[in-house]
N, C-alpha and C positions, 0 to 999 in steps of 0.2 A: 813711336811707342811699340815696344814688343809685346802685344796681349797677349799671344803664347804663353810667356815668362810670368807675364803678370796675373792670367787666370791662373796659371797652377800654381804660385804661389799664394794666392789669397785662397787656394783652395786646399794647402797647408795648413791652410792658419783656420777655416773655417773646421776641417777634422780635429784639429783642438779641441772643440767642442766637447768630442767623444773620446780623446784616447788622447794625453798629453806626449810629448814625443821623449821626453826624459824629467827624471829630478833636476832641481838645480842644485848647484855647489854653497856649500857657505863662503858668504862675501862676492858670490859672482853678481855682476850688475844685471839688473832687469830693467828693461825698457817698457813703461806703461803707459799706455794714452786709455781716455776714457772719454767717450762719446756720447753724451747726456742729449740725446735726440726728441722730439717731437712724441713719434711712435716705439723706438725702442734702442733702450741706454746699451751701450757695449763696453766692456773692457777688455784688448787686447794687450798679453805682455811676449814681448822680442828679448831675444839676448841679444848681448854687447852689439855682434853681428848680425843683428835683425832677421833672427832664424827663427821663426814658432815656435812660441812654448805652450800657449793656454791663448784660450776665446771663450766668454761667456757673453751671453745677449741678454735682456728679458724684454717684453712688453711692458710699457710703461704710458701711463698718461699723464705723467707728474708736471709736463712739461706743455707749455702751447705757443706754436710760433718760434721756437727756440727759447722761451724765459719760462723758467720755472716758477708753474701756478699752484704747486703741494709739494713745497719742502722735505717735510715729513717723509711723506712717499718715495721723493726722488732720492732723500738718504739711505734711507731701508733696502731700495732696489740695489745702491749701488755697494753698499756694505752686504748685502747677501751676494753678487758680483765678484766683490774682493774676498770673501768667507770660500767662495767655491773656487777660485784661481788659488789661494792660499794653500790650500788642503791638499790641491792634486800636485803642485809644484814641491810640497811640501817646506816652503818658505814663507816669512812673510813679507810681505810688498808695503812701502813706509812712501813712498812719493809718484806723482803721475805729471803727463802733461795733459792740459785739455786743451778746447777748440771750442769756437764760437763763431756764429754767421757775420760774415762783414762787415764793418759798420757797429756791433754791437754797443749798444749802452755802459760806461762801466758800472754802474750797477747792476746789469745783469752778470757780465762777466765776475763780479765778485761774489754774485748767491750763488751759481757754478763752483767758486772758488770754495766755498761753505759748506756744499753738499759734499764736497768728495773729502773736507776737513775731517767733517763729522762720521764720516764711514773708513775715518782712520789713514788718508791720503794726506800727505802735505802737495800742493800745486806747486810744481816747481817749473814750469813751463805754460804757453798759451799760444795758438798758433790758429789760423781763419781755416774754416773748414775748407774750403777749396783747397788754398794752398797745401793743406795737409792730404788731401787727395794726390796732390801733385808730385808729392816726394815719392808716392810709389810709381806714379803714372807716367814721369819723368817729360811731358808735354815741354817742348819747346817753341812751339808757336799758334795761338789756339785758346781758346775758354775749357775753362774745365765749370761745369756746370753742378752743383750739387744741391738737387732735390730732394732734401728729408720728406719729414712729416709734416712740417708745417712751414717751410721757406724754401725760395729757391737763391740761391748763391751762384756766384759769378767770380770767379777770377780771371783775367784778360796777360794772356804771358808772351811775351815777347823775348827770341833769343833766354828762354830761359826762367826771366824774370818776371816778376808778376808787376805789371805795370796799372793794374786796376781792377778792382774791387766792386762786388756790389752785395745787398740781400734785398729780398721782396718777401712779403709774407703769401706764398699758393705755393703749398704742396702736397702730400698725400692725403692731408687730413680733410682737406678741402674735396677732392675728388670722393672720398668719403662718403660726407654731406650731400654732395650729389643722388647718390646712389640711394642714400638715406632715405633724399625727397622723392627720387622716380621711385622705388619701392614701395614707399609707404612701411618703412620699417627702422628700429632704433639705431643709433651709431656703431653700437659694437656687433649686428648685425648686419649692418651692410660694410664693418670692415670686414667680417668674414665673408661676406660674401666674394669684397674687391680680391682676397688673398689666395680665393680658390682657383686655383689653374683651371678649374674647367669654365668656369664664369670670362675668361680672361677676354672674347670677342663682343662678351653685351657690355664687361665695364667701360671697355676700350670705345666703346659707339656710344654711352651713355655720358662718357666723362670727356669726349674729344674737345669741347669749347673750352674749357679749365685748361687743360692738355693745351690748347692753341694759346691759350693766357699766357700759359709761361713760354712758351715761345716768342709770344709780344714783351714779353719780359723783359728776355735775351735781346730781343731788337733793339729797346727803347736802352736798355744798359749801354749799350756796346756800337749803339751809331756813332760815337767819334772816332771807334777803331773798330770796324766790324772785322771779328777773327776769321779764319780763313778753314775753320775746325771745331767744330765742338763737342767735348768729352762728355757723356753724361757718367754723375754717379748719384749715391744716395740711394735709401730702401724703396722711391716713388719709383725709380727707375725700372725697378723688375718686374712692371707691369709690361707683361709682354706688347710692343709693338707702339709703346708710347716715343719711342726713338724716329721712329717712323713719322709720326704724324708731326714732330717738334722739326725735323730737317725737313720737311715737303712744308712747313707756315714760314719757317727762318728761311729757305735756299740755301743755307749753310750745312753744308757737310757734316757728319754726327756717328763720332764711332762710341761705342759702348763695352765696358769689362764685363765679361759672363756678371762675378760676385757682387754687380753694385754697391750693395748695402755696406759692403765690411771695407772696401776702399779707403774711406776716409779712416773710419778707426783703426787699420793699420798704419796711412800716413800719421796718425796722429802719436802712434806709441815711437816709431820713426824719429819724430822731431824730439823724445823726449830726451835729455842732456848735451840737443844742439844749442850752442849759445847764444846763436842767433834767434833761437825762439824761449830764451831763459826768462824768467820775472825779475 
């Protein structure tokens, strides 16, 4: 894996944010994946040749564990999403691909498919969050590990392919809660606490048994074919130095992309009008 390559590209697409890099053409194709996460929904849209156009994020709790527990909400967020990707590109965006934790339910997979209907997307694709890490990450032997906000995901790839699957519910939300209870103070309180860089060596000591959890995760997933590598992504990961204490519980090797968080929702706009990951 070239993380070179791959941070400054994902740090292309994160300036998106602030300054789109051109208009698009009329009739030109757009590639959109949409990241309906735990902690926070993302839309990122690619042209043809998976070059940055736009990245919007917001905060969201619409969602727990990966299933959406406020409908309502998770529409709203991701139609104001598509409202502000619309407006700068000055096009409008008619279909997406999403992404789901391993394993999912199809009934969850289908109120994913409903949120993004109702915020004016038709789903035209669906792809497992790891896997969709991995299109940008290009891992050919190794776990690609993705710890949102509320689950930790396992893809196990060999020569390429992804040969197994996994989700566990312990991810950022959980470390949270922690924080919550040694504090003595409310959830959206001690996730600002967890987000603030200067905090980053009391939550890292406060939250290490969680942190060693999904490292038990990883082990208990992946004893038939223990990988010989593992990639972390996901927003849990930018807690500085959580990479550390997950390769000193596993023995297992553990490299990490600077952008965590936007990995997956880039692989995810990536797979979009691949056939292989068509409905």
């Amino acid at each position: 894996m070239d993380f070179t390559a791959i941070d400054k590209f994902a740090a292309e697409v994160e300036r998106t944010q602030e300054k789109v890099p051109r208009k698009v053409q009329e009739g030109e194709t757009i590639k959109v994946g949409l990241d309906l996460g735990t902690c926070f929904t993302v839309l990122v849209a690619l042209d043809s040749e998976n070059r940055p156009l736009a990245c919007e994020m917001e905060r969201s709790n619409a969602l727990k564990d990966g299933v959406v527990v406020d409908y309502h909400a998770a529409c709203d967020t991701v139609k104001r999403l598509k409202d502000r990707v619309e407006r700068r590109l000055g096009t409008e965006l008619t279909e997406c691909t999403i992404a789901m934790p391993p394993g999912t339910e199809a009934s969850d997979s289908r109120t994913h498919r409903y949120v993004a209907s109702a915020a004016g997307l038709e789903v035209t694709g669906m792809i497992d969050e790891p896997t969709a890490a991995n299109l940008l990450l290009g891992m050919k032997d190794g776990a690609v590990v993705d710890i949102g906000g509320g689950t930790t995901g396992i893809s196990v790839l060999k020569d390429g392919e992804v040969v197994f699957t996994a989700d566990q519910p312990t991810g950022g939300t959980h470390l949270t809660l922690v924080i919550a209870g040694n504090r003595q103070i409310s959830f959206d309180e001690a996730e600002a606490f967890k987000m603030d860089p200067a905090n980053q060596s009391e939550v890292l000591h406060v939250t290490t048994p969680v942190i060693e959890k999904m490292g038990q995760i990883i082990l208990d997933e992946t004893r038939e074919m223990r990988p010989a590598q593992l990639c972390l992504v996901g927003g849990t990961c930018c807690l500085s130095g959580l990479d550390k204490i997950i390769e000193k519980y596993t023995g297992i090797p553990v490299v990490q992309p600077e952008h965590a968080l936007l990995i997956t929702p880039i692989g995810i706009a990536m797979a979009h009008g691949d056939p292989a990951y068509r409905l």
